[in-house]
C-alpha positions as CSV (number, residue, x, y, z in Angstrom):
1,X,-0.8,-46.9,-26.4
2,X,0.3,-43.6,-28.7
3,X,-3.1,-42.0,-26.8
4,X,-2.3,-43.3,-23.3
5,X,1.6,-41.7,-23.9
6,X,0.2,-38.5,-25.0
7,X,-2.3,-38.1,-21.7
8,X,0.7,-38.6,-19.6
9,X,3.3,-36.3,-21.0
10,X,0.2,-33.4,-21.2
11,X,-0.2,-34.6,-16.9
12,X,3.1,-34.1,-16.7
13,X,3.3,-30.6,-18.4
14,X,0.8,-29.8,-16.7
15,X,2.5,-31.1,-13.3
16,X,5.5,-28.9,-14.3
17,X,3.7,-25.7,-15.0
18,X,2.3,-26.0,-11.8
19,X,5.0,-26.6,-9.6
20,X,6.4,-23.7,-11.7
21,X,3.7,-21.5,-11.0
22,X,4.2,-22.0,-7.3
23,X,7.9,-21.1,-7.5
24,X,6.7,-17.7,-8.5
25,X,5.3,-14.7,-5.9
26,X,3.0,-12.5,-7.6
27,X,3.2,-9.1,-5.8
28,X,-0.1,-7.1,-6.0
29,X,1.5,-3.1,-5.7
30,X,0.4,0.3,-6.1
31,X,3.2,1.3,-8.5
32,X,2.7,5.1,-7.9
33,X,3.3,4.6,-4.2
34,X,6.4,6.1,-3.0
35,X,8.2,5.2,-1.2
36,X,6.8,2.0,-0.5
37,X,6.6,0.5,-3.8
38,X,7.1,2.2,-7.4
39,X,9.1,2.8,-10.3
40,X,12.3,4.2,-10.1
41,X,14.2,6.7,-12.1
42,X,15.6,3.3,-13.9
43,X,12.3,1.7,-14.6
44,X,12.5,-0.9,-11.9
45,X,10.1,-1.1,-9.0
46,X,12.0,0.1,-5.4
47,X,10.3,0.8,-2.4
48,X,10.3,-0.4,1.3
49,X,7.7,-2.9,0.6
50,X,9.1,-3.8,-2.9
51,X,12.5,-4.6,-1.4
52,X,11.3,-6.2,1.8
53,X,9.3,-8.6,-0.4
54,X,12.2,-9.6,-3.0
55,X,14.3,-10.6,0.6
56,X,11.2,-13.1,1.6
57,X,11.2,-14.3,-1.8
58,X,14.9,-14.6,-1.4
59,X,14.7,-17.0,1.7
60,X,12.1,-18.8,0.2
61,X,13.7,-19.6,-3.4
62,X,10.3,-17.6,-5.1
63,X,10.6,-16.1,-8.1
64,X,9.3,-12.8,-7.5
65,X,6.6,-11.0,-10.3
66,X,5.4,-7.7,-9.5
67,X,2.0,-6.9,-10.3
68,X,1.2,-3.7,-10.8
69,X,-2.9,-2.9,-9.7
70,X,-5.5,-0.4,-10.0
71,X,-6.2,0.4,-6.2
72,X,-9.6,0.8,-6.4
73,X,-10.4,-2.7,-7.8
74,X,-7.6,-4.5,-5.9
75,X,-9.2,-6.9,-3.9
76,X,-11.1,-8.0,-7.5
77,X,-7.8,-8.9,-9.2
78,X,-6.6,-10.7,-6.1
79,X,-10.1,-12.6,-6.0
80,X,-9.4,-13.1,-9.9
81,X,-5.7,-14.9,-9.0
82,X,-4.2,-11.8,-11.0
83,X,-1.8,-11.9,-8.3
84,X,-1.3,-13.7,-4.4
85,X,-1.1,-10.3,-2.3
86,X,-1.5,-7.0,-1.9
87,X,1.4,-5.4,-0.2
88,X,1.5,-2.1,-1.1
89,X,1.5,0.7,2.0
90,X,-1.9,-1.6,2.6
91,X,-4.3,-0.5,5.4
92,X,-5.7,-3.7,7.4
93,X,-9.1,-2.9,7.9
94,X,-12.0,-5.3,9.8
95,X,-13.9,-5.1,6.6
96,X,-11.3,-7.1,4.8
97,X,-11.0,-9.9,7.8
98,X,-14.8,-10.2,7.7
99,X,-15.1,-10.6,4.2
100,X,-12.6,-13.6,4.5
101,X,-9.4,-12.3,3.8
102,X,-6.7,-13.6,4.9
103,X,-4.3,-10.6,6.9
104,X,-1.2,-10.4,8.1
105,X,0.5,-8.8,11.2
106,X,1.0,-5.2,11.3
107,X,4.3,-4.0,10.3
108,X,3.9,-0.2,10.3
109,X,1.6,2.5,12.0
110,X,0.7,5.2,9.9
111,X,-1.1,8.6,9.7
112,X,-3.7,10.1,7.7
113,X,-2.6,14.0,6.9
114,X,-4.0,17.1,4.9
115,X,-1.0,17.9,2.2
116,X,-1.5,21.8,0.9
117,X,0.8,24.3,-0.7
118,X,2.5,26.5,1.8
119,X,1.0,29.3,0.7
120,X,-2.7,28.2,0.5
121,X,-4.0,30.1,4.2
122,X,-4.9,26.5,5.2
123,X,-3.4,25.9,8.6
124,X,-6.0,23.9,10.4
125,X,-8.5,21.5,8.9
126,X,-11.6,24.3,9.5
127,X,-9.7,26.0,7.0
128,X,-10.7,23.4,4.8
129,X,-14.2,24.3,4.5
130,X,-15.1,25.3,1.2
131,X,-11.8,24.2,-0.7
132,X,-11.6,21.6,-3.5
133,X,-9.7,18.5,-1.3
134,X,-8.4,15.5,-3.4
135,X,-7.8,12.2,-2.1
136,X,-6.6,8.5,-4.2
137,X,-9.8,6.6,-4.8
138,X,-9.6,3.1,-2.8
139,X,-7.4,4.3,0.1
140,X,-8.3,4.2,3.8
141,X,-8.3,8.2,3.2
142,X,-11.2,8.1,1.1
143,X,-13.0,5.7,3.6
144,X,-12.5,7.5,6.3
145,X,-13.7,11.0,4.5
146,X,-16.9,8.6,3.5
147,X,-17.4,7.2,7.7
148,X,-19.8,8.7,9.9
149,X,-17.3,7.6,12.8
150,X,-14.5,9.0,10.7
151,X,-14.2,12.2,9.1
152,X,-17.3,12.5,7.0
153,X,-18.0,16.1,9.0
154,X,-15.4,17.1,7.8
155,X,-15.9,16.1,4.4
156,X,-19.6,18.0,4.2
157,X,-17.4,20.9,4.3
158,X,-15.2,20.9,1.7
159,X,-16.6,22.2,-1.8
160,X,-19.3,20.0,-3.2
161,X,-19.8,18.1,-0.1
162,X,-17.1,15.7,-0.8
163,X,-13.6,14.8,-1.7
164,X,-12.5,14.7,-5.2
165,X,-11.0,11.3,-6.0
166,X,-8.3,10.8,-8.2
167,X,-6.4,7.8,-9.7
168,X,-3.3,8.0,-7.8
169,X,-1.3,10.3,-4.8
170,X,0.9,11.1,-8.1
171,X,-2.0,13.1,-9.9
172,X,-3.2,14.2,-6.4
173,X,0.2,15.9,-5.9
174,X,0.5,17.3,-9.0
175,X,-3.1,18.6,-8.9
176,X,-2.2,20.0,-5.8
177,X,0.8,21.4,-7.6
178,X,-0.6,23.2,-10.4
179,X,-3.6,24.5,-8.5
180,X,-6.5,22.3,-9.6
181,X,-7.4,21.3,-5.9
182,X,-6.2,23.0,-2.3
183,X,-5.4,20.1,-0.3
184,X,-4.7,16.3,-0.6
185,X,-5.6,14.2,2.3
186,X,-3.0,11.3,1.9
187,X,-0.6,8.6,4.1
188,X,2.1,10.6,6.0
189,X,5.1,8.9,4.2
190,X,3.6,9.8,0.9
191,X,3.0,13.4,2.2
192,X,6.6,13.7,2.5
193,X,7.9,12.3,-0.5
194,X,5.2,14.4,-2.6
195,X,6.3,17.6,-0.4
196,X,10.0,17.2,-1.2
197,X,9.2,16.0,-5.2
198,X,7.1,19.2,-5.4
199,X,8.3,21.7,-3.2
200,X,6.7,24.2,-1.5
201,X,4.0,22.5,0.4
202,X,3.3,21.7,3.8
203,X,1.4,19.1,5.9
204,X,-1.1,20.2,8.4
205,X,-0.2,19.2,12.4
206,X,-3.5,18.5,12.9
207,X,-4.0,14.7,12.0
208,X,-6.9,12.8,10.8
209,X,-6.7,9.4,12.2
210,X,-3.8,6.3,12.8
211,X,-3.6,2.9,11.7
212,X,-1.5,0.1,10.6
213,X,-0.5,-1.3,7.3
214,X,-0.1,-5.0,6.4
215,X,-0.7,-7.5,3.8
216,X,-3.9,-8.9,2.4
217,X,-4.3,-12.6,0.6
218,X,-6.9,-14.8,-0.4
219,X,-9.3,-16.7,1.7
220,X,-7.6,-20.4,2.3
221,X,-4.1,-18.7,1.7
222,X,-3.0,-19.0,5.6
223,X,-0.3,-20.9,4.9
224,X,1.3,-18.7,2.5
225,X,0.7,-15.6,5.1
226,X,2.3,-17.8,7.4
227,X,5.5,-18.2,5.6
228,X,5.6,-14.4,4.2
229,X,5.4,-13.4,7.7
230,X,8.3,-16.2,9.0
231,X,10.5,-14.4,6.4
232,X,9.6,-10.7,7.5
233,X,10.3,-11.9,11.3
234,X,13.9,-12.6,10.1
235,X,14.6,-9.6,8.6
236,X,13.4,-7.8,11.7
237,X,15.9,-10.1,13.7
238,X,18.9,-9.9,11.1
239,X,18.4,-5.7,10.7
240,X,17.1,-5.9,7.1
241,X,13.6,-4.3,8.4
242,X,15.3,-1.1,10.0
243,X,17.9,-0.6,7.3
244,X,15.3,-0.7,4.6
245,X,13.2,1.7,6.8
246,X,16.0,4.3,7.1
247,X,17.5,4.1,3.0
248,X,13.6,5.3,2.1
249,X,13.5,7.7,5.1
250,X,10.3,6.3,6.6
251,X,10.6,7.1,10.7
252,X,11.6,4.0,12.9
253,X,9.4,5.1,15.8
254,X,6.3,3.7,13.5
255,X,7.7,0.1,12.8
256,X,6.0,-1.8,15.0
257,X,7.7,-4.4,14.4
258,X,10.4,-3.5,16.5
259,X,8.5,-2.0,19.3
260,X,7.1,-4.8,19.3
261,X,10.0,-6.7,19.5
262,X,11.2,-4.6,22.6
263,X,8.0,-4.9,24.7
């Protein structure tokens, strides 16, 4: 009987910690990703994405846990349950659908820029031939240097035949800074934050390529898409979406969302 007891209070803990584990939202986030998700001057994480995710967790009644990730391995420690999403300036790429994740709507259209220091002589990406060029390893920016249908011509030219890859836009920018590379090719957002944290430096006009950024989750985990994306719908409808948008300066021509919602 004392055995038979013991087996059902250990189900029921076990019930509990479950049902307590799905209470919380683990947010998968670059945390050196301004200004769509890092740490602030406080130590708390801030960003569009940060604070648009703490709203849906809001309506939901989630506890929300912020995971920070490497980049480069992401799609491991969301494999490894580390965490149920990356959201984190994320670029939705076919690879990522065909390999069985689960993707979201777009909810922003982004840019991929050359970042240099205003007095560098680069004005145009042939002047980026023979120059050291720096990009975060993991991005969409160091895919697309690495695509024949990209810009992989373009990366033959830069010194050594290839980008240098660095841990995070952060080191990039203060690489870039100091002098130990000439360029950083990085997300247009991020180019401006890390032009006005670092001063003088200037992003290119010509562009390297467009595309959207969204939110990745496990295979099976449609449901849980399904109700993230219910609870970023309403924050486009109540003006949540926009005002976040314009306190961390990101340009409401790119969120589709809205266009979207116009059309």
């Amino acid at each position: 009987m004392k055995k038979t007891v013991a087996l059902l209070l250990a189900l029921i803990l076990a019930l509990t910690a479950s049902l307590a584990l799905a209470d919380t939202f683990k947010m998968g986030i670059d945390a050196e990703y301004p200004p769509f998700s890092y740490l602030d001057e406080n130590g708390e994480y801030a960003g569009f994405d940060v604070e648009m995710c703490k709203a849906v967790c809001e309506m939901n009644g989630w506890d929300l846990e912020i995971v920070p990730v490497n980049w480069d391995t992401k799609l491991i420690s969301l494999d490894n349950m580390e965490h149920d999403c990356i959201w984190s300036g994320m670029t939705l790429l076919d690879s990522m659908k065909e390999a069985g994740y689960v993707l979201s709507f777009a909810y922003y259209d982004n840019t991929q820029v050359v970042l240099t220091k205003a007095d560098s002589g680069i004005a145009t990406l042939a002047d980026l031939a023979g120059k050291r060029v720096a990009v975060q390893l993991g991005t969409s920016g160091e895919a697309l240097l690495g695509d024949e249908e990209g810009q992989l011509a373009l990366a033959k030219t830069f010194e050594g035949g290839a980008p240098v890859t660095m841990e995070n836009f952060t080191v990039c920018g203060t690489e870039l800074a100091a002098g130990g590379v000439d360029a950083v090719v990085v997300d247009l957002p991020v180019a401006q934050n890390l032009a006005e944290k670092f001063g003088g430096m200037v992003i290119l006009e010509e562009t390297l390529g467009s595309e959207q950024y969204g939110i990745c989750f496990r295979n099976g985990d449609d449901e849980l898409c399904a109700k993230v994306q219910e609870g970023i719908l309403k924050l486009v409808e109540d003006g949540t979406y926009l005002a976040l948008a314009q306190k961390y300066g990101l340009d409401e021509n790119v969120l589709c969302l809205l266009y979207n919602k116009a059309e």
